[in-house]
N, CA and C atoms as an extended XYZ file, in Angstrom:
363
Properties=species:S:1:pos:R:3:atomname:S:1:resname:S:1:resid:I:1 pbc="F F F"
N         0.841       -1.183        0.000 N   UNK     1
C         0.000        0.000        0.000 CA  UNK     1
C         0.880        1.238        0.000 C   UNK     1
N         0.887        1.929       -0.793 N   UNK     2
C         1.556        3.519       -0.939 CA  UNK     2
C         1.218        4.244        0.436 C   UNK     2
N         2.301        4.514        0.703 N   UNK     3
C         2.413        5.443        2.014 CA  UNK     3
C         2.212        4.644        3.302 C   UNK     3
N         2.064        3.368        3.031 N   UNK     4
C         2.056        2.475        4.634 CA  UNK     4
C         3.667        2.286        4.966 C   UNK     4
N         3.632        2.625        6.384 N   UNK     5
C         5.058        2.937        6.944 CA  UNK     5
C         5.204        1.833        8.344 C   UNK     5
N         3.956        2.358        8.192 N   UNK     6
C         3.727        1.460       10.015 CA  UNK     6
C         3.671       -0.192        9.872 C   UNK     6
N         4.065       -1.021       10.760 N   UNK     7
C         4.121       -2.230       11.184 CA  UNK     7
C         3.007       -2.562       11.670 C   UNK     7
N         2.406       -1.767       12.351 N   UNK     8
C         1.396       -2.427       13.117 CA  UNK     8
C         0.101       -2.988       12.413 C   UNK     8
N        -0.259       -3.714       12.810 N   UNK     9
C        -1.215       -4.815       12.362 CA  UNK     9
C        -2.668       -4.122       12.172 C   UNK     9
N        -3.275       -3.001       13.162 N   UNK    10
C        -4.321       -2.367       13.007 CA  UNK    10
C        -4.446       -1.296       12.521 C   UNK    10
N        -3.514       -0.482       11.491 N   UNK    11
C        -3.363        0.407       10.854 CA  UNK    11
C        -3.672        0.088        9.585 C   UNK    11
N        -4.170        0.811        8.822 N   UNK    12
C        -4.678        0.719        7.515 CA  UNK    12
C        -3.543        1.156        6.582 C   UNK    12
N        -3.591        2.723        7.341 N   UNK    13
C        -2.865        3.515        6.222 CA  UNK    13
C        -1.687        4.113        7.340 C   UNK    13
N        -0.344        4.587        6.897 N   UNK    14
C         0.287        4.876        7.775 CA  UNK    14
C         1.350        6.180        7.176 C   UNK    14
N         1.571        6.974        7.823 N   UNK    15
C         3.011        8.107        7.431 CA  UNK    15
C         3.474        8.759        8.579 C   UNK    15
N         4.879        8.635        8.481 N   UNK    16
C         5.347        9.546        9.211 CA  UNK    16
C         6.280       10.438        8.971 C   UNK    16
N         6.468       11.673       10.081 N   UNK    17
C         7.048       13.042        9.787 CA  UNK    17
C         8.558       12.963       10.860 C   UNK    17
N         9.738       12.461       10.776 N   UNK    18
C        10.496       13.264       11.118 CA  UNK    18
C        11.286       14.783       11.060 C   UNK    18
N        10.889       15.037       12.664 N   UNK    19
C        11.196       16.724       12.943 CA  UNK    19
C        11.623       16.607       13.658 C   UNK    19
N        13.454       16.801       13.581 N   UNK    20
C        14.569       16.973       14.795 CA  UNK    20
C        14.315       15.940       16.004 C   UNK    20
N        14.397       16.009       17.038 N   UNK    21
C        14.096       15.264       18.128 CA  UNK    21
C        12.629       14.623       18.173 C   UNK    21
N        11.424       15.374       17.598 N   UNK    22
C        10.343       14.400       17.212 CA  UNK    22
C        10.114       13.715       15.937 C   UNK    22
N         9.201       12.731       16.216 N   UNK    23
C         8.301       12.258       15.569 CA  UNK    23
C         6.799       12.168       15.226 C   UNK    23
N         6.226       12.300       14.202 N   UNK    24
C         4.832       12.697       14.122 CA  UNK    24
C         4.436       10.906       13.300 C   UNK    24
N         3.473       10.077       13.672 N   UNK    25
C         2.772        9.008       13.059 CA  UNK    25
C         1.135        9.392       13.649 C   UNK    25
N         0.923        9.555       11.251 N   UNK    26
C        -0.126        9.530       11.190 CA  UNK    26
C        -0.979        8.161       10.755 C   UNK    26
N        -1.976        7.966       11.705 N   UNK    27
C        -2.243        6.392       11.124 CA  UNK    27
C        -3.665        6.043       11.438 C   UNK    27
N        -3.949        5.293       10.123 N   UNK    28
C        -5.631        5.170        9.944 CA  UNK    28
C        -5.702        3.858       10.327 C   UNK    28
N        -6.568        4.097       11.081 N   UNK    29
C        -6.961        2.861       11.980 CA  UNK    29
C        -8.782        2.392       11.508 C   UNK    29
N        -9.276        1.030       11.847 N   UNK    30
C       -10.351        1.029       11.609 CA  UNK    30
C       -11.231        0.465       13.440 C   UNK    30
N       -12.197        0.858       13.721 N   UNK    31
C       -12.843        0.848       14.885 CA  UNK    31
C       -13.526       -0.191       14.597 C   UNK    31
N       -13.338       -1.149       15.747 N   UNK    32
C       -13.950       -3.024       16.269 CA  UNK    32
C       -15.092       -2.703       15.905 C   UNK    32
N       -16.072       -1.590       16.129 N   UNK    33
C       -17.162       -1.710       16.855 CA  UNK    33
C       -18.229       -1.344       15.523 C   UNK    33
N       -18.006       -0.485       14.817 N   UNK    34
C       -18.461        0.386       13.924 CA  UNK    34
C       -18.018       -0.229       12.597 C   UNK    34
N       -16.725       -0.463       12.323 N   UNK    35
C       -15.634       -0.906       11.211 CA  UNK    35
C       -15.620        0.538       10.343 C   UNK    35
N       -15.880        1.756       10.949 N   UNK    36
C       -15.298        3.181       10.404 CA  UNK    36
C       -13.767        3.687       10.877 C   UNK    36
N       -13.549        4.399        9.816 N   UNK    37
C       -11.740        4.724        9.883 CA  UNK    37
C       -11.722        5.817       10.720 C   UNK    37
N       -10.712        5.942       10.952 N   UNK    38
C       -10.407        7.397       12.250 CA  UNK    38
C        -8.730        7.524       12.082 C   UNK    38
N        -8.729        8.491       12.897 N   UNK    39
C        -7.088        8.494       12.336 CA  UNK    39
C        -6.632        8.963       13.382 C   UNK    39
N        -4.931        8.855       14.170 N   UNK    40
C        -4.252        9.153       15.129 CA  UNK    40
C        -3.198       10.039       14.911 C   UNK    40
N        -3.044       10.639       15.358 N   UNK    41
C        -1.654       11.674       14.992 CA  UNK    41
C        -1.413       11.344       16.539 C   UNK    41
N         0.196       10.877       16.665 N   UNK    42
C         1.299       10.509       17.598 CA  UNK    42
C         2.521       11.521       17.271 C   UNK    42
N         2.696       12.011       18.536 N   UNK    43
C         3.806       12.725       18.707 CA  UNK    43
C         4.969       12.185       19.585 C   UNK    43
N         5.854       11.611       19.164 N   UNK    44
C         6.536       10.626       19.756 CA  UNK    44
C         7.865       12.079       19.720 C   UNK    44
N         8.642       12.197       21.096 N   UNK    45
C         9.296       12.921       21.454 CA  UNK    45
C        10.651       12.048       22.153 C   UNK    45
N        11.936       11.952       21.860 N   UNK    46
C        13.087       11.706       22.251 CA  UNK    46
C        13.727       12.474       23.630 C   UNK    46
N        13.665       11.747       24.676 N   UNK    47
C        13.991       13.056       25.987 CA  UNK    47
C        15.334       11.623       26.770 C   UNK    47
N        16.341       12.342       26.922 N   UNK    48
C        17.475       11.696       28.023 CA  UNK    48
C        16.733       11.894       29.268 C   UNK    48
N        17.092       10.705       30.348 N   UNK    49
C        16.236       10.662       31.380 CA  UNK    49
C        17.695       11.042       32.520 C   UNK    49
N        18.055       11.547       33.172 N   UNK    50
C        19.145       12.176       33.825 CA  UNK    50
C        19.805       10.494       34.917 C   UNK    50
N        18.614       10.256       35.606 N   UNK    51
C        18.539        9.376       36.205 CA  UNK    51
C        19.538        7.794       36.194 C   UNK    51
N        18.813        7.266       35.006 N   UNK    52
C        19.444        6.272       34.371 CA  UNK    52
C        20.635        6.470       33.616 C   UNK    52
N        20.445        7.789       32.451 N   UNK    53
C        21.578        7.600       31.909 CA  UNK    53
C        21.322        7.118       30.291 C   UNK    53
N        19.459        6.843       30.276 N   UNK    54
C        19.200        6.402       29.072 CA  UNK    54
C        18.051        7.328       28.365 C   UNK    54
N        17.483        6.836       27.227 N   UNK    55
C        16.548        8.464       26.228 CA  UNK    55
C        15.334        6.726       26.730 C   UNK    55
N        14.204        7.846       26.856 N   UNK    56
C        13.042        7.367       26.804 CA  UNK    56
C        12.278        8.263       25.408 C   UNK    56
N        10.754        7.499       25.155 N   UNK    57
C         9.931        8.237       24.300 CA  UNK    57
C         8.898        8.587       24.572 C   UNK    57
N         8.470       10.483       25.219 N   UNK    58
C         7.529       11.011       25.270 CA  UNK    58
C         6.431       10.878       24.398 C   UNK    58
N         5.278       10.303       24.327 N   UNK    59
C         4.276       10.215       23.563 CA  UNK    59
C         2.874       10.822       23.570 C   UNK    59
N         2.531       11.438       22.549 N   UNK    60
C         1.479       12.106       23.439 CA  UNK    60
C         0.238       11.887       21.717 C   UNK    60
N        -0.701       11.156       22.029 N   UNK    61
C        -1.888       11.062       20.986 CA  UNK    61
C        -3.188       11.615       20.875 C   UNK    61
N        -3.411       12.060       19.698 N   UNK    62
C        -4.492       12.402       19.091 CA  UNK    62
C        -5.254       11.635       18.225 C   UNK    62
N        -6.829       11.237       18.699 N   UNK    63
C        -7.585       10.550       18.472 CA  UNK    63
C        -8.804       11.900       17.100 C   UNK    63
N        -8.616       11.769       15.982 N   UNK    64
C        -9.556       12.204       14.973 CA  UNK    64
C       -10.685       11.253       14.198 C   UNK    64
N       -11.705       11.962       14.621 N   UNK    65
C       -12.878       11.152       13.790 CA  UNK    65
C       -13.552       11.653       12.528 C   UNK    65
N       -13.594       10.860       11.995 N   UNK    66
C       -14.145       11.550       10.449 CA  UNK    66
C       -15.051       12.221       10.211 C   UNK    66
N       -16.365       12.484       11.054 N   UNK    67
C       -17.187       13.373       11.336 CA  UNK    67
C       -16.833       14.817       11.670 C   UNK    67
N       -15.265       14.851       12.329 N   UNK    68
C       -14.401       15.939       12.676 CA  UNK    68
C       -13.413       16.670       11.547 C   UNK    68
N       -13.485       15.590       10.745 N   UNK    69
C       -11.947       16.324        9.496 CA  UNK    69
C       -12.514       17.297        8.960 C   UNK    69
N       -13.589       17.401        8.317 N   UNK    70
C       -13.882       18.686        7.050 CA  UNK    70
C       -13.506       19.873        8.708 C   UNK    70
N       -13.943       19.821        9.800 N   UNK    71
C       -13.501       21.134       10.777 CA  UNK    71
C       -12.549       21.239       10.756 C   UNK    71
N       -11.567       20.121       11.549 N   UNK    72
C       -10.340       19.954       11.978 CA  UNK    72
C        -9.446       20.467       10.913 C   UNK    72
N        -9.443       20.037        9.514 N   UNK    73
C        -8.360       20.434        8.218 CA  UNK    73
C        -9.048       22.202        8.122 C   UNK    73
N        -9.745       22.212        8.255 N   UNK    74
C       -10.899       23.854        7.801 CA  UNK    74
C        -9.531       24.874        9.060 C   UNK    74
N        -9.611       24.718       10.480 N   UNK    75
C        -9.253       25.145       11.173 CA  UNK    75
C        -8.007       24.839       11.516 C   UNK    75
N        -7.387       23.853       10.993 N   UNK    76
C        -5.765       23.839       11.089 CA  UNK    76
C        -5.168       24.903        9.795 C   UNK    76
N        -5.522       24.619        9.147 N   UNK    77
C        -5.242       25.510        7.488 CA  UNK    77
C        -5.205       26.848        8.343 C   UNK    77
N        -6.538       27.358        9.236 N   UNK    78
C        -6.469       28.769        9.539 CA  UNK    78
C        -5.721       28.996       10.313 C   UNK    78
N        -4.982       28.257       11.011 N   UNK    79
C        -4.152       28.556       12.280 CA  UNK    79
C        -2.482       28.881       11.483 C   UNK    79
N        -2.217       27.909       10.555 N   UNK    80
C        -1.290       28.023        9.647 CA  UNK    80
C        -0.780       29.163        9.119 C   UNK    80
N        -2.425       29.244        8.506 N   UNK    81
C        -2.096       30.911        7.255 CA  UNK    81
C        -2.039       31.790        8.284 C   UNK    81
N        -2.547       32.280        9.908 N   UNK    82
C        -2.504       33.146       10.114 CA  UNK    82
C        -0.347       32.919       10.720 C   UNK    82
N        -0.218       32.048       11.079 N   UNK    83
C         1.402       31.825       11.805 CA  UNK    83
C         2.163       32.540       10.371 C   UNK    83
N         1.342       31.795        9.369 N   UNK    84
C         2.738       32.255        8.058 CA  UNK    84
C         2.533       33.966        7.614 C   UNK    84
N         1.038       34.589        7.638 N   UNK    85
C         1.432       35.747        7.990 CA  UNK    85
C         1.811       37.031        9.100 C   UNK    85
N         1.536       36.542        9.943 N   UNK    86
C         1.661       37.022       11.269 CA  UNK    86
C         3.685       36.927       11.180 C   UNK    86
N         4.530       35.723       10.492 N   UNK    87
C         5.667       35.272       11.194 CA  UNK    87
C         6.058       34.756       10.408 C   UNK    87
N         6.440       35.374        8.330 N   UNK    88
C         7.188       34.555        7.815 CA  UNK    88
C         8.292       34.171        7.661 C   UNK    88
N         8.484       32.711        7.298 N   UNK    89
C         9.156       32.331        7.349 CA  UNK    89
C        10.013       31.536        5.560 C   UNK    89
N        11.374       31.756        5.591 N   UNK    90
C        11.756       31.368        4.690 CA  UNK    90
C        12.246       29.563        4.637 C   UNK    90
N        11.441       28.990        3.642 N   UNK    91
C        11.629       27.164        4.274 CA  UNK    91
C        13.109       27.157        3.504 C   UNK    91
N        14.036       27.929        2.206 N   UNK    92
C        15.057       27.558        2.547 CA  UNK    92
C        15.715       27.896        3.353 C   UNK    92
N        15.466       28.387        4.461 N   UNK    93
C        16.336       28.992        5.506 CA  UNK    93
C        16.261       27.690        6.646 C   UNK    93
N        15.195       27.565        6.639 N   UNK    94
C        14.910       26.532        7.769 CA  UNK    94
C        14.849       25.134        7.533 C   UNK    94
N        15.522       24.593        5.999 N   UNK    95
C        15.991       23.617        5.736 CA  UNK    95
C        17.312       23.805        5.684 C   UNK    95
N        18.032       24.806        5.479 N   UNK    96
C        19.576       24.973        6.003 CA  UNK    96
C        19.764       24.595        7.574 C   UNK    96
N        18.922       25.241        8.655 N   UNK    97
C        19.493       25.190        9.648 CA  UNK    97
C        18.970       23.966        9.945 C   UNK    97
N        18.609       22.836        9.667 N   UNK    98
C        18.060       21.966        9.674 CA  UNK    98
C        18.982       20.777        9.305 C   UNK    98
N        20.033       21.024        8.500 N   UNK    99
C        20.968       20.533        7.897 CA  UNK    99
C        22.125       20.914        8.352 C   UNK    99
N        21.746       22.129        8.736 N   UNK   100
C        23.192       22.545       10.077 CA  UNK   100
C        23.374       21.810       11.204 C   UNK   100
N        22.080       21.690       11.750 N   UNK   101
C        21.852       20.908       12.981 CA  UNK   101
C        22.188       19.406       13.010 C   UNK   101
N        21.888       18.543       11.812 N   UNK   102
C        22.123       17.152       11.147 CA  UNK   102
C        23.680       17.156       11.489 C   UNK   102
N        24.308       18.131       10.777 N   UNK   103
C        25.832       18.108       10.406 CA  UNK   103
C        26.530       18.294       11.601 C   UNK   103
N        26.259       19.270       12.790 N   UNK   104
C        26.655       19.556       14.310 CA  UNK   104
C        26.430       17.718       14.816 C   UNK   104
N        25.535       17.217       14.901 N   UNK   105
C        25.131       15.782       15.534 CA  UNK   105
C        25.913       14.744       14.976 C   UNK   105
N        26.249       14.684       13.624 N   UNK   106
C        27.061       13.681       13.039 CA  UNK   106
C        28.223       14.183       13.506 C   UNK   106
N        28.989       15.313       13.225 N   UNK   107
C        30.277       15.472       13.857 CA  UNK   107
C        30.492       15.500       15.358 C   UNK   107
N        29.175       15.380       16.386 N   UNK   108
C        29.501       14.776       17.266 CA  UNK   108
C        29.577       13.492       17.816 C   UNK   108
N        29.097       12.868       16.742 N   UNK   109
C        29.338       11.298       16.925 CA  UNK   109
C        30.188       10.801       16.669 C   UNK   109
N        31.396       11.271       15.771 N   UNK   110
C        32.292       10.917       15.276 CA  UNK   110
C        33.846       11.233       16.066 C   UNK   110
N        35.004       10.130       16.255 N   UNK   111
C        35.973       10.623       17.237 CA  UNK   111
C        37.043       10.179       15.951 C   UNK   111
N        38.328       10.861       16.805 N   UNK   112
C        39.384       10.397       15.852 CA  UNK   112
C        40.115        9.374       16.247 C   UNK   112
N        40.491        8.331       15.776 N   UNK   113
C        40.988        7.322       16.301 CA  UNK   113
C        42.864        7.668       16.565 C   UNK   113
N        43.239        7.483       17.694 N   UNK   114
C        44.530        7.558       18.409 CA  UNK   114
C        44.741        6.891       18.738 C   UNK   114
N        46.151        6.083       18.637 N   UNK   115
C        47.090        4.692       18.965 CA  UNK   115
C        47.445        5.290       20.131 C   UNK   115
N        47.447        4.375       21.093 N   UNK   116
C        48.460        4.936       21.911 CA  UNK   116
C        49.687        3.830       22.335 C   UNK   116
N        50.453        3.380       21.085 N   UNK   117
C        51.116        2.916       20.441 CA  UNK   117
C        52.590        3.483       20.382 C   UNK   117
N        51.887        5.235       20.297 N   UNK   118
C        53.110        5.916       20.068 CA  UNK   118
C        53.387        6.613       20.782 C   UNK   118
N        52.618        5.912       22.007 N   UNK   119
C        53.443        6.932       23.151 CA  UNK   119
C        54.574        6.701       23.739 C   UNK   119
N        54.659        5.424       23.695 N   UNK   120
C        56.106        4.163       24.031 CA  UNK   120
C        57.386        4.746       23.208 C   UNK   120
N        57.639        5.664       22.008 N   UNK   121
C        58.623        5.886       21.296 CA  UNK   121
C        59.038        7.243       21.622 C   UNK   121
């Protein structure tokens, strides 16, 4: 199926959005009860836990019903157009720093390898 991403077994249709430290999965699900589609938007968030020492995943879901979309898309669109004029923004700018940020993270993953081989000479 075009655009199925997801594994999971009760998803119909599936996509997701990586954005920096989050994740967005959108996924059409069908309801036991009814057998009508609905759809979830998951915001899956990457956070280090201080404690342990290890990253857990903040999750936080949204349950949409199809009786709700013609509003929900009507009133997200408006929230949009007013952010993009109220606060524009240039997307090649913010796919540069976006790629800046990529490039800072890979070069911190990366070390230089040193013998210490040659310290003996």
């Amino acid at each position: 199926m075009e655009g199925f991403e997801n594994k999971d077994k009760n998803a119909i249709y599936a996509r997701s959005l990586r954005a920096g430290r989050r994740t967005y999965f959108f996924d059409v699900r069908e309801s036991n009860r009814s057998g009508d589609y609905y759809l979830t938007i998951t915001e899956s968030k990457k956070r280090f836990v201080d404690d342990s020492g290890k990253f857990v995943f903040d999750k936080h879901k949204v349950f949409l019903y199809k009786e709700d979309f013609e509003q929900f898309v009507t009133d997200l669109n408006d929230v949009v157009d007013f952010i993009k004029k109220e606060q524009p923004f240039n997307t090649a700018d913010l796919k540069a720093e976006r790629e800046k940020n990529r490039e800072v993270r890979e070069t911190a993953n990366t070390f230089t390898d040193v013998s210490f081989d040659d310290l003996d000479k």
